[in-house]
Each structure stands twice: as structure tokens, then as C-alpha cells.
C-alpha positions in Angstrom: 0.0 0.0 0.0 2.9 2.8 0.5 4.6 2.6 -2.9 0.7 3.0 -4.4 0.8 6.3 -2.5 4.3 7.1 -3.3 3.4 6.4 -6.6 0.2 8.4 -6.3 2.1 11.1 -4.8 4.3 11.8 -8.0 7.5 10.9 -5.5 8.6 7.7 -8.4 7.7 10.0 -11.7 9.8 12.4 -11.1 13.0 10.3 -11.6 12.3 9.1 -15.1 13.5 12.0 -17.4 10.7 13.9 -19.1 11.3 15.5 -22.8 9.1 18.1 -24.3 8.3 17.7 -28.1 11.1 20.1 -28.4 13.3 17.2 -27.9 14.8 19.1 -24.8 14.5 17.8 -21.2 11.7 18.9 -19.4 12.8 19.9 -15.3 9.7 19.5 -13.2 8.1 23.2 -12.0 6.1 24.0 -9.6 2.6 26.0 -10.2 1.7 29.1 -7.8 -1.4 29.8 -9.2 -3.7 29.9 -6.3 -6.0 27.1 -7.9 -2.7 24.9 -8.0 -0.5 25.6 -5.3 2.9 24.0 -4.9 1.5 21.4 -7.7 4.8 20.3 -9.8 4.4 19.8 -13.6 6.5 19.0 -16.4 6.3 21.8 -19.2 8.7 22.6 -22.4 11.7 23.2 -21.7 11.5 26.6 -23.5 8.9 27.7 -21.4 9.7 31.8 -20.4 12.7 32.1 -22.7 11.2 31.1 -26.5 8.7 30.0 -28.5 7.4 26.8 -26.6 5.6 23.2 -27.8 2.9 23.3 -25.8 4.3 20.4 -23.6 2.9 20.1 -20.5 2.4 17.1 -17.7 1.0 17.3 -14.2 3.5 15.2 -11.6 1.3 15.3 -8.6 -2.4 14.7 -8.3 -5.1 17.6 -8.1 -5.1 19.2 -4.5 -8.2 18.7 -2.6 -10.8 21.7 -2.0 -9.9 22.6 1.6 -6.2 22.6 0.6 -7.0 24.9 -2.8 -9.2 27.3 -0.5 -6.6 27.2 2.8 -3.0 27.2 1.1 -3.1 30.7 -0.4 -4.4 32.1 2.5 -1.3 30.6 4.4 1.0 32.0 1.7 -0.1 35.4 1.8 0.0 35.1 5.7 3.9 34.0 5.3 4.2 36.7 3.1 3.3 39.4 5.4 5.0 38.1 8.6 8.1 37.6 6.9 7.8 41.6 5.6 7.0 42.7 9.2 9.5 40.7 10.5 11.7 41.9 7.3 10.9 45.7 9.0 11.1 45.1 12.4 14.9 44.1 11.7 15.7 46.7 9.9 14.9 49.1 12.7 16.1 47.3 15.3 19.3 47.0 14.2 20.0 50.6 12.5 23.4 51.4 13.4 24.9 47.5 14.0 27.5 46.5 11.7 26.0 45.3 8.6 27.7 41.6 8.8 25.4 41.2 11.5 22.4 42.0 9.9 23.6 40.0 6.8 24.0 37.1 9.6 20.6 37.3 11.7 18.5 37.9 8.3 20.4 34.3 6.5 19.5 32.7 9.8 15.7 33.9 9.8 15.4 33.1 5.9 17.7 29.6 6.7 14.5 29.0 9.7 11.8 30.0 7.6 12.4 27.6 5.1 13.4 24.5 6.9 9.7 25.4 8.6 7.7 25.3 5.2 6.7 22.1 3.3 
């Protein structure tokens, strides 16, 4: 029953490589549209740079409702906490030597993703 859900999951298709009818390999994305959220696809290879084939092939399975109605409330939650925290910083450390700032703000960003997904 766990390799069906790995399966399922899109964990196992991601390994096999994926070309586009461009005959260029395809890397796996991931969608932020808020319907689609952290979905990966495979799409052309050409995608955002040229004139692309149209390729396009969905690795994980549709989201459920609850997760397409709660995720991009979550994101835009992150999103303001890490700006406020992003200010907050900023004024509390006007005048500290700049190597320091550089060092507390890697460690927040370093926390912040090790927290998500």
C-alpha cells in the first residue's frame, strides 16, 4: 500500500527523465497559481525564454478543496509576517555592523524555510 501512495504522490515520476516535443528535457516546476498551489508539472523546456511546444504534464495529483481554498491564504500570511519581520529588523538593528544583519536575516530566511513544506 505505500509505494501505491508514493506512486500516487508523483514521488517515483519524477525520476524518469521527461522530454518536451522540443526534444529538450523537461525539469519538473512548480505552479503558484492559487487554484494549483505547490503542484509540480513538467512543461517545455523553452517555457519563459522562447517560443514553446505546448508540452505540459502534471506530476502530482489535483489538490483537494480545503487545501486549494486554505493554502493561499497561508502564503499570503507567510508573506506578510516575513515583511514585518523583514521591517522590524531593519529598525532594530540601525546602526549594528552590517555583517550582523547580513547574519541574523540568512538565519531567519535559513529557519523560515526549513519550517515550510
Amino acid at each position: 500500500m505505500a509505494s501505491l501512495f508514493a506512486s500516487e504522490s508523483g514521488q517515483s515520476r519524477t525520476n524518469a527523465p521527461r522530454l518536451c516535443y522540443c526534444g529538450e528535457s523537461s525539469s519538473v516546476k512548480t505552479s503558484m497559481t492559487s487554484g494549483n498551489m505547490g503542484r509540480r508539472f513538467y512543461g517545455c523546456a523553452r517555457y519563459g525564454v522562447d517560443v514553446t511546444c505546448g508540452y505540459f504534464e502534471w506530476v502530482d495529483p489535483p489538490m483537494c478543496q480545503r487545501g486549494r481554498e486554505v493554502l493561499p491564504r497561508m502564503v499570503a500570511k507567510m508573506n506578510r509576517l516575513e515583511n514585518e519581520l523583514a521591517r522590524t529588523v531593519a529598525i532594530a538593528v540601525a546602526g549594528v555592523d552590517e555583517a550582523v544583519v547580513v547574519a541574523v536575516l540568512v538565519a531567519v530566511v535559513v529557519v523560515a524555510e526549513d519550517g515550510c513544506c
